[in-house]
N, CA, C and O of each residue as an XYZ file, in Angstrom:
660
protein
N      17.497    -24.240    -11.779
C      18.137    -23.287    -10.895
C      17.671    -23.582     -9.475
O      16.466    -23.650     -9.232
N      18.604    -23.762     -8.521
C      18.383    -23.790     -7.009
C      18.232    -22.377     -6.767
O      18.703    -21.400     -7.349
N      17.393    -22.507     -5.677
C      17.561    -20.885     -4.923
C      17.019    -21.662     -3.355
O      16.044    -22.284     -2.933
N      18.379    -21.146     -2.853
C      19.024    -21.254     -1.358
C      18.015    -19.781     -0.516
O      18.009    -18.725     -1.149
N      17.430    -19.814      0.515
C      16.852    -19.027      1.145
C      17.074    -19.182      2.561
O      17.365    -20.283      3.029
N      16.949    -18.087      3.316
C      17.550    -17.809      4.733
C      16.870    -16.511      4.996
O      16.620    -15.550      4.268
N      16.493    -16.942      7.105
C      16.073    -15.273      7.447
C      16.948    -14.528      7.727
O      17.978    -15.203      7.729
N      17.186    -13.441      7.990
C      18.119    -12.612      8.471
C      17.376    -11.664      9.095
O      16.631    -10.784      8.662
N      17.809    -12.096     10.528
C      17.163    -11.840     11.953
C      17.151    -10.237     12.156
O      18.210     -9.710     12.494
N      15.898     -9.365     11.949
C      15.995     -7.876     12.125
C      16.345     -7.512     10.912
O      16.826     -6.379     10.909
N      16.303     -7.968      9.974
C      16.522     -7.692      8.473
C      15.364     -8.017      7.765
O      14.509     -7.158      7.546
N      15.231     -9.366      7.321
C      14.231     -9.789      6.730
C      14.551    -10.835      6.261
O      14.978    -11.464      7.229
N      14.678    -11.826      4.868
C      14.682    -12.514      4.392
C      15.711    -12.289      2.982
O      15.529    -11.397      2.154
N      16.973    -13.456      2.918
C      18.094    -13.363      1.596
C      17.619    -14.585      1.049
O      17.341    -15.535      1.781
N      17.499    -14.632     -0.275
C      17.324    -15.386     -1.144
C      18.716    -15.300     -2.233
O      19.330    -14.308     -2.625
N      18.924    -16.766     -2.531
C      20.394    -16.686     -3.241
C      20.360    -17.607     -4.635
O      20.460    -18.725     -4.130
N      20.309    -17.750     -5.555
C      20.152    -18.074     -6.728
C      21.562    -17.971     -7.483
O      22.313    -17.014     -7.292
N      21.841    -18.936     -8.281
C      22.502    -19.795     -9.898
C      22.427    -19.660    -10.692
O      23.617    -19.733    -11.002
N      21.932    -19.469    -11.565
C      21.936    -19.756    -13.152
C      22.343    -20.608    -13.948
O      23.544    -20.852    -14.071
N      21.538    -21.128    -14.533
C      22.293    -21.967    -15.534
C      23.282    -21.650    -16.378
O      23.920    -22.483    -17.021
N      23.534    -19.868    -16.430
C      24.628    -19.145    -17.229
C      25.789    -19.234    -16.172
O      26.936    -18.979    -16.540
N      25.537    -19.576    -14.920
C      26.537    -19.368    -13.887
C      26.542    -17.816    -13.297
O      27.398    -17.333    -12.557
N      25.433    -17.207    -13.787
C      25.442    -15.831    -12.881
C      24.778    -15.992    -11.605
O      23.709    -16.596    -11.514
N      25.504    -15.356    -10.394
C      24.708    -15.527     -9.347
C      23.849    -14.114     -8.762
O      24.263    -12.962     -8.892
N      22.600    -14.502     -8.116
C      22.288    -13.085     -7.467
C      21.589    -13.334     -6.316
O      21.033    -14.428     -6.227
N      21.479    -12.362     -5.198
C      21.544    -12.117     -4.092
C      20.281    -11.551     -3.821
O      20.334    -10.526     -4.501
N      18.811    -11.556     -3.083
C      17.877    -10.603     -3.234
C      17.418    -11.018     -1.568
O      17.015    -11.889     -0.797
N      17.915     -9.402     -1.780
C      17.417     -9.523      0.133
C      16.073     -8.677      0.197
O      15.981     -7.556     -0.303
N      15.164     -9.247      0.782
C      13.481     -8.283      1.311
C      13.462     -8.068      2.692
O      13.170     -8.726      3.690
N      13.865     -6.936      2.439
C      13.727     -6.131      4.065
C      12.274     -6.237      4.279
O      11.401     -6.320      3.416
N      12.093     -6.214      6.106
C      10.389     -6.541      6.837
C      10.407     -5.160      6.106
O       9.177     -5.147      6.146
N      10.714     -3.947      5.452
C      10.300     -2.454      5.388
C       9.528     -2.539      4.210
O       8.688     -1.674      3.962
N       9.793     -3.796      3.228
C       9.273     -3.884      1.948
C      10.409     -3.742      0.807
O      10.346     -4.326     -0.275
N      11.593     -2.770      1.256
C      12.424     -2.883      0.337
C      13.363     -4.314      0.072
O      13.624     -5.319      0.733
N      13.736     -3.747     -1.404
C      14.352     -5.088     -2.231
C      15.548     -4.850     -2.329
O      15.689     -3.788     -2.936
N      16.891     -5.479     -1.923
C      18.217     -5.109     -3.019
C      18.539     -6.659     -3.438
O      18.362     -7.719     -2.837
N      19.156     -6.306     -4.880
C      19.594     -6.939     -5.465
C      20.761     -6.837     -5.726
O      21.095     -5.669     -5.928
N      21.771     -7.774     -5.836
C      22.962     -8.125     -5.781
C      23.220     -8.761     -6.888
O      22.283     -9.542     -7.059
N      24.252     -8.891     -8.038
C      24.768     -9.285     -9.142
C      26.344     -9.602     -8.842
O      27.056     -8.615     -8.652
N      26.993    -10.988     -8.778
C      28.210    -11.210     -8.406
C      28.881    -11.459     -9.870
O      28.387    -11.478    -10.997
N      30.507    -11.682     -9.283
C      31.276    -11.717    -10.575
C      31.387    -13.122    -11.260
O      32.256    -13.752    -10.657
N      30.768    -13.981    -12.441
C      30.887    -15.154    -12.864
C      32.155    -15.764    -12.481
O      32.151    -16.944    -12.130
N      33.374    -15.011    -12.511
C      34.663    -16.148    -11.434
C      34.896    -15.736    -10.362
O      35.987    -16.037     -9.876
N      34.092    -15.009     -9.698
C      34.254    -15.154     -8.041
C      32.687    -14.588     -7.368
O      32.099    -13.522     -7.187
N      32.501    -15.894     -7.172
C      30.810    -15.890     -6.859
C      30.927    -14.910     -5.012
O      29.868    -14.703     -4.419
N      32.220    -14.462     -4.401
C      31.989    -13.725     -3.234
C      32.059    -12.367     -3.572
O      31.851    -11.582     -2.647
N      32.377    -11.760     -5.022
C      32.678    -10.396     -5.164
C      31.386     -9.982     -5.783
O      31.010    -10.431     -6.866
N      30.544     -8.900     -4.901
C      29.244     -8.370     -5.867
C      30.015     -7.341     -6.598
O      30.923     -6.644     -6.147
N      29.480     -7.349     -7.893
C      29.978     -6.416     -8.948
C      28.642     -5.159     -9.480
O      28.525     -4.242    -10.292
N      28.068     -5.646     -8.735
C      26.541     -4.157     -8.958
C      25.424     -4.876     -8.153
O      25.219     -6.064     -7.904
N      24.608     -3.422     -7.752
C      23.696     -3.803     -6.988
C      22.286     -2.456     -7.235
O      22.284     -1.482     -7.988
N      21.586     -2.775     -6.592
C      20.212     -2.285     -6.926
C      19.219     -1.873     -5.201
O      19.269     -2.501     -4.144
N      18.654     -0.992     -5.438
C      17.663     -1.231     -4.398
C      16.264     -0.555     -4.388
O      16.200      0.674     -4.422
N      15.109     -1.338     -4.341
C      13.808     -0.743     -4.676
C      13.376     -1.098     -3.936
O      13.760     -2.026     -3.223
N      11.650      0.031     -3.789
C      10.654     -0.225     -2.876
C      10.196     -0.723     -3.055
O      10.674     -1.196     -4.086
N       8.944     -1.436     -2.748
C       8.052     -2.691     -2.911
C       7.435     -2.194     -4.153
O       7.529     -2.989     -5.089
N       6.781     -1.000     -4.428
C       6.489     -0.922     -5.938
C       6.860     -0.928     -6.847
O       6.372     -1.260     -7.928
N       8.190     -0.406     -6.450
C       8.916     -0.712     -8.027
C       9.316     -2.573     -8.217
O       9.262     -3.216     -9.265
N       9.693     -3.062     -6.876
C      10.027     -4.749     -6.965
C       9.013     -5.501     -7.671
O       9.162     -6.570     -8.264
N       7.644     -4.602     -7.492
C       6.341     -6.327     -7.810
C       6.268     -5.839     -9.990
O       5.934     -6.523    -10.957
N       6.885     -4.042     -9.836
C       7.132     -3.954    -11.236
C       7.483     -4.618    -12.019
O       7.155     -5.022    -13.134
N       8.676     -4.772    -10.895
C       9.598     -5.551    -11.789
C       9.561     -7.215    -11.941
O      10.235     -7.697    -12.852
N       8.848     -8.041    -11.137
C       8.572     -8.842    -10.819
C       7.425     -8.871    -11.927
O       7.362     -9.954    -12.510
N       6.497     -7.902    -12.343
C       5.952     -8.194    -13.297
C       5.964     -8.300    -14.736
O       5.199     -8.761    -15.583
N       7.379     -7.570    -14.735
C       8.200     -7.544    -15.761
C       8.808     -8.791    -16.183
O       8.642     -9.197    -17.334
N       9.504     -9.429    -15.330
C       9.631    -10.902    -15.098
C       9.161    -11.725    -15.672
O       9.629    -12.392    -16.595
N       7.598    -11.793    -14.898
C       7.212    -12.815    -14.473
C       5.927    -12.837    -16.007
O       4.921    -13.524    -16.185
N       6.713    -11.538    -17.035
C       5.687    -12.132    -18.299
C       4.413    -11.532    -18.438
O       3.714    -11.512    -19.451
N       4.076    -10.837    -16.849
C       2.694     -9.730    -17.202
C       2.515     -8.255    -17.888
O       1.528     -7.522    -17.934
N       3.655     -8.117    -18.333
C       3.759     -6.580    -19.511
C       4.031     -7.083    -20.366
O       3.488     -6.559    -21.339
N       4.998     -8.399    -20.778
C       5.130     -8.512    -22.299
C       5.332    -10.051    -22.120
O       6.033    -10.487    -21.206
N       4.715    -10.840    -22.993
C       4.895    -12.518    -22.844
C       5.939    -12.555    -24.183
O       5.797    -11.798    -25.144
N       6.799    -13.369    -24.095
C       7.669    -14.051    -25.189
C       6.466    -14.899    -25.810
O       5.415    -15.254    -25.275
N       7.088    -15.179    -27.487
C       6.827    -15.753    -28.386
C       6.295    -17.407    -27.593
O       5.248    -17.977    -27.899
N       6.926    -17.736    -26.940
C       6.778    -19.171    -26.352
C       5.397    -19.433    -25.694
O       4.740    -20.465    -25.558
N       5.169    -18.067    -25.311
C       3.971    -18.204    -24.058
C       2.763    -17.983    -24.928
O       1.720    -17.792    -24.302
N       2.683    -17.969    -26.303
C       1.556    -17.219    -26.990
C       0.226    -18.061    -26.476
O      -0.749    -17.447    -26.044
N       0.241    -19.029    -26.525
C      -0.440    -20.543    -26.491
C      -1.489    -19.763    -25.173
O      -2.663    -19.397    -25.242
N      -0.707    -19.719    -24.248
C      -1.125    -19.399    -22.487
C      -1.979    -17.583    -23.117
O      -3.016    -17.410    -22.476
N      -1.819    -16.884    -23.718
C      -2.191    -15.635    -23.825
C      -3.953    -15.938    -24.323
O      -4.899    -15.239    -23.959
N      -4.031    -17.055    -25.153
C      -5.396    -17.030    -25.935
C      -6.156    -17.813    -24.303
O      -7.369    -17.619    -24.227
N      -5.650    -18.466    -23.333
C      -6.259    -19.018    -22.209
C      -6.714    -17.738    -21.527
O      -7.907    -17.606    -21.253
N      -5.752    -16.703    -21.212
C      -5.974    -15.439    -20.330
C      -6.098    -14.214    -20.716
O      -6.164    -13.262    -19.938
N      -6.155    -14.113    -22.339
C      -6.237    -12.818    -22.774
C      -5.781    -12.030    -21.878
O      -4.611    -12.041    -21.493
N      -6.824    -11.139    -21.392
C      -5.997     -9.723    -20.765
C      -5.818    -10.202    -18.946
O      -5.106     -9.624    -18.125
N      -6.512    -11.147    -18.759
C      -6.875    -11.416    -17.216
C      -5.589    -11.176    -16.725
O      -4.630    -11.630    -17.349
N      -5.402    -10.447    -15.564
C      -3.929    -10.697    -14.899
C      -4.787    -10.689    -12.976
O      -5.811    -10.455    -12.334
N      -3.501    -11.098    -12.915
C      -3.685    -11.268    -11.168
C      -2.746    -10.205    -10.196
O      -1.550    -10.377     -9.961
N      -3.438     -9.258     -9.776
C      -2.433     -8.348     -8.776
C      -2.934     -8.716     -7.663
O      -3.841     -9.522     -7.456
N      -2.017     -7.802     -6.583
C      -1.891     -7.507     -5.264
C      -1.668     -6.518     -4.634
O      -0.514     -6.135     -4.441
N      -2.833     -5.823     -4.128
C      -2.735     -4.707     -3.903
C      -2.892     -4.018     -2.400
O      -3.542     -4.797     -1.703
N      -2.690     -3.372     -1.999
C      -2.592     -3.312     -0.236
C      -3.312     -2.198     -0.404
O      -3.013     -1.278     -1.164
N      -4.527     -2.277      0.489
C      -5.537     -0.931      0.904
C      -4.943      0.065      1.529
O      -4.279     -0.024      2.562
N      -5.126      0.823      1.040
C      -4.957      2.382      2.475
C      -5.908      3.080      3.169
O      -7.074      3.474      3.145
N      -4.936      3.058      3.771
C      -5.826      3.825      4.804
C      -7.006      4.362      4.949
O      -7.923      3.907      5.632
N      -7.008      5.538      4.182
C      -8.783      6.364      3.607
C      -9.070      6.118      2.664
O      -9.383      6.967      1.829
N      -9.069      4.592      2.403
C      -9.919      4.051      1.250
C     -11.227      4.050      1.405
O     -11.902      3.762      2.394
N     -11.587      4.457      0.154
C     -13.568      3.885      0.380
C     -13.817      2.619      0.743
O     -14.737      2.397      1.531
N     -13.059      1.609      0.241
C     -13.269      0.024      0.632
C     -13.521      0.038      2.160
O     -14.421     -0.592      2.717
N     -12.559      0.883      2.802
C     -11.893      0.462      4.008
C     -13.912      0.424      5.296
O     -14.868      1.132      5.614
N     -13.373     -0.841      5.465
C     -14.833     -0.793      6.931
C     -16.150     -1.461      5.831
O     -17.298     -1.734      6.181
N     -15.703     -1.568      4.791
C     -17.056     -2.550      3.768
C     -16.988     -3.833      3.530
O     -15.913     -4.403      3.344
N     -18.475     -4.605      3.505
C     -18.026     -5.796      3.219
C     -17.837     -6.061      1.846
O     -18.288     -5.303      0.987
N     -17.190     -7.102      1.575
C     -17.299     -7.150     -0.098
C     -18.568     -7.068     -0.574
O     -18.651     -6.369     -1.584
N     -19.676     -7.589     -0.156
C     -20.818     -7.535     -0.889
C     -21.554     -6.149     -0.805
O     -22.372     -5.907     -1.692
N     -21.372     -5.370      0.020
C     -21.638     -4.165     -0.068
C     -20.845     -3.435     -0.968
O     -21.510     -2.649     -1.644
N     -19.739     -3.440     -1.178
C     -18.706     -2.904     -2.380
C     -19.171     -3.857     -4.048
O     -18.820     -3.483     -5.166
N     -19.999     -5.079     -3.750
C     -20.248     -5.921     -4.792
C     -19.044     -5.507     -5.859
O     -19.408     -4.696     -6.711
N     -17.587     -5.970     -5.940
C     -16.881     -5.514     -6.425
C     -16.840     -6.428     -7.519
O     -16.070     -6.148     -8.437
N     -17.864     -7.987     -7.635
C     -18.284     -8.872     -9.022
C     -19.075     -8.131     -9.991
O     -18.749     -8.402    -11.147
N     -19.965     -7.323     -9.887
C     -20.844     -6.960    -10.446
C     -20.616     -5.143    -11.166
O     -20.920     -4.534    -12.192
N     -19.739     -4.819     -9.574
C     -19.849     -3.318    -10.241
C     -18.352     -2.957    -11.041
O     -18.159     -1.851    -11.546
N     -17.246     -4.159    -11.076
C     -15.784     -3.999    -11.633
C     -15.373     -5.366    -12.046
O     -14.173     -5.570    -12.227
N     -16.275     -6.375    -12.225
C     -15.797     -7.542    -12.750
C     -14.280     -7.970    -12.335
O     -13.248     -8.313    -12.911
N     -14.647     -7.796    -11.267
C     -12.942     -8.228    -10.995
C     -13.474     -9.584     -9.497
O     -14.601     -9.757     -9.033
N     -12.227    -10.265     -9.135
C     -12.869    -11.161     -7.752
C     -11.827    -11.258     -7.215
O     -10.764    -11.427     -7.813
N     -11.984    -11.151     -5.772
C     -11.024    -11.308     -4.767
C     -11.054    -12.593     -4.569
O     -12.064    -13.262     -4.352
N      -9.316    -13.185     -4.678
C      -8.770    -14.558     -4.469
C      -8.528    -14.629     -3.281
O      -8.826    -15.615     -2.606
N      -7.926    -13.556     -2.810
C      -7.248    -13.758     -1.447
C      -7.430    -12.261     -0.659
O      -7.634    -11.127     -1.092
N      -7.239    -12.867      0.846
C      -6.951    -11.248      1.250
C      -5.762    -11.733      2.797
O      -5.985    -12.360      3.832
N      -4.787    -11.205      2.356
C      -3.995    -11.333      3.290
C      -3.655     -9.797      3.928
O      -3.300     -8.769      3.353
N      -3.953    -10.122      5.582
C      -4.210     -9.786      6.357
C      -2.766     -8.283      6.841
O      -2.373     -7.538      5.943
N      -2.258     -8.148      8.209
C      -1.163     -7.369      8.125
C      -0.209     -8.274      9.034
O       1.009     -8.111      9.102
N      -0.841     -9.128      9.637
C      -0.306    -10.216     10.886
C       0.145    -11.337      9.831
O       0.795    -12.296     10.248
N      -0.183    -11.238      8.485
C       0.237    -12.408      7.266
C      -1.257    -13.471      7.605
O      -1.648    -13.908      6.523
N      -1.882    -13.823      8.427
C      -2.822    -14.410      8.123
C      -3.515    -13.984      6.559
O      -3.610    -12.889      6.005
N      -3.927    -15.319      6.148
C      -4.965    -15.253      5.093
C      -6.379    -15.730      4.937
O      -6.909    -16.814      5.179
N      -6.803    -14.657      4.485
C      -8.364    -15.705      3.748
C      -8.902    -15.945      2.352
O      -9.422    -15.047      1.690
N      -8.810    -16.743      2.082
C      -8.568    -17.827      0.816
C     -10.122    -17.663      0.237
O     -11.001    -17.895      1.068
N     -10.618    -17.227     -1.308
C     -11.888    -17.051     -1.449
C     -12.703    -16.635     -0.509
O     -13.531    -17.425     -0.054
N     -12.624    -15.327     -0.043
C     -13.120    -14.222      1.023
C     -14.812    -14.307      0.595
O     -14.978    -14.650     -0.576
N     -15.777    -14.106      1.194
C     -17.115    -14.194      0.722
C     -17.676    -12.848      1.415
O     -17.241    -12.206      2.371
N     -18.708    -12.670      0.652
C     -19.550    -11.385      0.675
C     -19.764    -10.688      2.329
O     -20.171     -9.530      2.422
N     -19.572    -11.189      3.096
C     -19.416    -10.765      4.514
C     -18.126    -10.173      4.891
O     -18.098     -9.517      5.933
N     -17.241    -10.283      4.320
C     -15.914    -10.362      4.936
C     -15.744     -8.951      4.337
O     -15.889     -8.582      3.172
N     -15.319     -8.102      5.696
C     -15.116     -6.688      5.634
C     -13.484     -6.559      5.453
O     -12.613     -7.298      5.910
N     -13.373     -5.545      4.753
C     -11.700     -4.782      4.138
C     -11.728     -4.171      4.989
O     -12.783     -3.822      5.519
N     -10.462     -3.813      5.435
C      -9.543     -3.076      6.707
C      -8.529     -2.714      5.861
O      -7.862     -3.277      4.993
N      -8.594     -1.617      6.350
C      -6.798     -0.742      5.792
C      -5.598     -1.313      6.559
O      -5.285     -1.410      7.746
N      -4.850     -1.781      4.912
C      -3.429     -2.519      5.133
C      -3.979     -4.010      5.228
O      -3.385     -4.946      5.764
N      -5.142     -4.054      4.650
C      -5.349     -5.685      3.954
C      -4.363     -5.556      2.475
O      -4.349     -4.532      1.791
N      -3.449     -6.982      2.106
C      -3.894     -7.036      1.245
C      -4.490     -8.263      0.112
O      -4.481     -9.480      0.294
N      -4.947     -7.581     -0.976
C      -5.904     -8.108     -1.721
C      -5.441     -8.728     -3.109
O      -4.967     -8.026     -4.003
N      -5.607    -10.023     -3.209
C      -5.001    -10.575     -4.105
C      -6.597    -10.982     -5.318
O      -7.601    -11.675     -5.150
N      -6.098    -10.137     -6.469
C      -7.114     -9.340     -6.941
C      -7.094     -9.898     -8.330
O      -5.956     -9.752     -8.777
N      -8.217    -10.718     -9.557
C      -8.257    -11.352    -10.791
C      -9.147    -10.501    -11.411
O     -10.091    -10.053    -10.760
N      -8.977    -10.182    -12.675
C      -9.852     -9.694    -13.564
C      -8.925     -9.245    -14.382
O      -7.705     -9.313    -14.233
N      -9.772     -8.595    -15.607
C      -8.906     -7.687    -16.553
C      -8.059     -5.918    -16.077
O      -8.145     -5.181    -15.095
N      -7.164     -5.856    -17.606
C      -6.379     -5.070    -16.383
C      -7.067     -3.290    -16.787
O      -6.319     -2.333    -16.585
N      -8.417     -3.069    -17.311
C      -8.619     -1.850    -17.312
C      -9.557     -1.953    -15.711
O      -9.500     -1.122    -14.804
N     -10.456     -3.333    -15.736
C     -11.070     -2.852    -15.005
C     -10.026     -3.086    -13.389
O     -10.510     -2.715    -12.320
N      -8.960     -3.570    -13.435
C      -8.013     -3.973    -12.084
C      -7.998     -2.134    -12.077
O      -9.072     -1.776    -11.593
N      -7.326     -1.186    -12.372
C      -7.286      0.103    -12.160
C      -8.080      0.532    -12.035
O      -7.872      1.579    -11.421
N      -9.567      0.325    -12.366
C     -10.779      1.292    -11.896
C     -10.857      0.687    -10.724
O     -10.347      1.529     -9.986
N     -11.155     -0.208    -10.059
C     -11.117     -0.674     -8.460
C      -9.653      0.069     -7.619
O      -9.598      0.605     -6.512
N      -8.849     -0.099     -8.380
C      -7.926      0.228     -7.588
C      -7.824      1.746     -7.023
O      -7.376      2.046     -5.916
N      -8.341      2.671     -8.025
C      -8.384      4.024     -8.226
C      -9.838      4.720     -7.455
O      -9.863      5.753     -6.786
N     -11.034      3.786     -7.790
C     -11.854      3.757     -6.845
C     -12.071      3.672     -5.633
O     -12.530      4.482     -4.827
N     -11.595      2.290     -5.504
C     -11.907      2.043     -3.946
C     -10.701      1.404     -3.055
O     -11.132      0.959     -1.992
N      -9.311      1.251     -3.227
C      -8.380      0.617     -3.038
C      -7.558      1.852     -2.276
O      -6.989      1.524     -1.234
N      -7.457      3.076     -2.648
C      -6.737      4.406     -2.269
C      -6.984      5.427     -1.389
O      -8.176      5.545     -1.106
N      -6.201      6.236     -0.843
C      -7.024      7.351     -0.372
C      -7.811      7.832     -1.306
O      -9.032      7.762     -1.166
N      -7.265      8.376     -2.365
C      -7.731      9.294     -2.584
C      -9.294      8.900     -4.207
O      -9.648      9.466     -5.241
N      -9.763      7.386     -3.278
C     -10.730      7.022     -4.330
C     -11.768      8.035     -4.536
O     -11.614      9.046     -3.850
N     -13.137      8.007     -5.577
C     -14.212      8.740     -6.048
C     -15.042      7.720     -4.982
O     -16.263      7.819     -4.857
């Protein structure tokens, strides 16, 4: 499958995709975070015949839905005994988070949630790639986050939110 991509200036970004069934779809990401999706008609690839539109939480849902992290097909079993439960999110700090103004090693978020920060991309889109124990969280980082997925929700619920303990 090709997928054709383009900005759209004061909009955001359209992404346009094929199928090997010949279905086409349309997924535009507004700079706001929202998603619509577009479903055209198999003999006239200019007529959309249904469409969709979600916020960024429900999109990475669904994206995780996708992408095999709520339920793996029979095919993928092989890859499940490599990662058991490990999954990889991304999660954006708020505002009156406890994280917010700590360095990682003061949050020691290896030791006290077994989880490790891969990435932390910034709000300007800069990134930092394996962040180290100095590197302080700011609200509206976000945090591209590995571990298992009970302990991914205790960090998140902890120290990721306003309204952490």
């Amino acid at each position: 499958m090709e997928i054709r991509e383009g900005d759209l200036p004061g909009i955001g970004r359209k992404f346009e995709a094929v199928t090997d069934n010949n279905d086409k779809i349309v997924v535009i990401v507004h700079d706001d975070g929202r998603r619509e999706v577009y479903h055209y008609d198999d003999d006239d690839h200019e007529e959309s015949i249904s469409n969709i539109t979600m916020n960024d939480a429900e999109a990475r849902q669904i994206a995780a839905i996708l992408g095999g992290m709520a339920y793996k097909p029979k095919a993928m079993e092989h890859m499940e005994l490599a990662f058991d439960d490990l999954i990889i999110e991304w999660f954006k700090v708020e505002k009156h988070a406890p994280a917010v103004n700590q360095s990682i090693g003061e949050i020691d978020v290896r030791s006290n949630y077994s989880i490790t920060i891969i990435a932390i991309i910034k709000k300007n889109k800069t990134k930092q790639l394996t962040p180290g124990p100095d590197y302080v969280i700011e609200a509206g980082d976000t945090l591209v986050l590995s571990g298992e997925r009970k302990d991914m929700k205790n960090i998140i619920q902890d120290l990721l939110t306003g309204k952490g303990g």
